[in-house]
C-alpha positions in Angstrom: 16.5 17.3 9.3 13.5 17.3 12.0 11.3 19.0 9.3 12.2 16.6 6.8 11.3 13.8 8.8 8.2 15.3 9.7 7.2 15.7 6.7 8.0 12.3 5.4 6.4 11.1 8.3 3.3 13.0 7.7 2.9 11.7 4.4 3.3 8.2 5.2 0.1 8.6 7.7 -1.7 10.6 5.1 -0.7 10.1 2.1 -2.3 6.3 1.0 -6.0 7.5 2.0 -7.0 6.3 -1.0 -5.3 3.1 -0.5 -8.1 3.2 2.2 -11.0 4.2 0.5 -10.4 1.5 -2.1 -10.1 -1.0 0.9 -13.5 -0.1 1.4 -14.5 -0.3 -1.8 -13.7 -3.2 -2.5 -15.3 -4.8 0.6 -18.6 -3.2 -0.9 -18.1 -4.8 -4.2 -17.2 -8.2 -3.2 -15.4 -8.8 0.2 -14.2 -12.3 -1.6 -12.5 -10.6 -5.0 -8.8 -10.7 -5.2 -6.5 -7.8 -5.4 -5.6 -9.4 -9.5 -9.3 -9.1 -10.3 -9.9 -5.9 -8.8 -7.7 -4.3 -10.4 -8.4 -5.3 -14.0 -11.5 -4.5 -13.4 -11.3 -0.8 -11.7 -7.5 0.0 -12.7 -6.6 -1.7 -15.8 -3.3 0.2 -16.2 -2.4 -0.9 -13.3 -3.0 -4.8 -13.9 -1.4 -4.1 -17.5 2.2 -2.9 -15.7 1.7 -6.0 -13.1 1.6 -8.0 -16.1 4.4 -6.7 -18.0 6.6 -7.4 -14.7 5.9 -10.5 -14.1 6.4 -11.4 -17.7 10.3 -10.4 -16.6 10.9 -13.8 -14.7 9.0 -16.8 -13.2 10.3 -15.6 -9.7 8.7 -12.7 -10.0 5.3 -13.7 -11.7 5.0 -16.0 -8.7 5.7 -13.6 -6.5 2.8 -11.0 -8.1 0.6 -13.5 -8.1 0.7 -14.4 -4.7 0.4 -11.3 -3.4 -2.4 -9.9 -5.9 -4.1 -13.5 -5.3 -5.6 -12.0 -1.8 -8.3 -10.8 -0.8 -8.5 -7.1 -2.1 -9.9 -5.6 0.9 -7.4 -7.6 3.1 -4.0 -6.7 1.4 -5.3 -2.4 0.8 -6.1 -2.2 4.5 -3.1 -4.1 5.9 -0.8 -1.7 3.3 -2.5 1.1 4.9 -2.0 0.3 8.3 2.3 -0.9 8.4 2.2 2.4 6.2 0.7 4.3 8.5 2.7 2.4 11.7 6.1 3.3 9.9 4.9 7.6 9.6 4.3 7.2 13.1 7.4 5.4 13.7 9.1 8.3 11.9 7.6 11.1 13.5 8.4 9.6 17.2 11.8 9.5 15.9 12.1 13.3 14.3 10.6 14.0 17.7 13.3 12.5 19.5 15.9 13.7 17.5 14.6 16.9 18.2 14.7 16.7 22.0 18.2 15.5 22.0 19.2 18.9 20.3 
């Protein structure tokens, strides 16, 4: 279970780089656009599902829109840092589990 955890752990830290890189990226094309416009303009697949969910019910097309209505930067490098708290949370818990055995 320790390796497991590990693991999973590991690839929360590691495992949304890119989420990271685009953070950057999209402070270097405009610190200002929103999460919705960058998207359908460098991941239009990705705007097109967003779209068709939030077609499913108002709740939840005001709920997307809120969240994609930040700024793009903002929202990819706050993701990538509670994602990368929680594998650290995770390993110091495998780790602890593993002392107690």
């Amino acid at each position: 279970m320790k390796q497991v955890l590990t693991h999973l752990g590991y690839l929360f830290i590691w495992g949304d780089v890119w989420i990271l890189i685009m953070g950057i990226h999209a402070l270097f094309v405009a610190p200002e656009i929103t999460a919705l416009s960058y998207l359908d303009g460098y991941f239009n697949l990705l705007y097109q599902v967003f779209m068709w969910v939030s077609s499913w019910s108002e709740f939840l097309r005001w709920w997307i829109l809120l969240l994609l209505g930040f700024p793009a930067a903002l929202l990819f490098i706050t993701r990538f840092i509670l994602s990368s708290l929680v594998g650290v949370w995770i390993l110091k818990f495998a780790n602890e589990m593993a002392a107690k055995s």
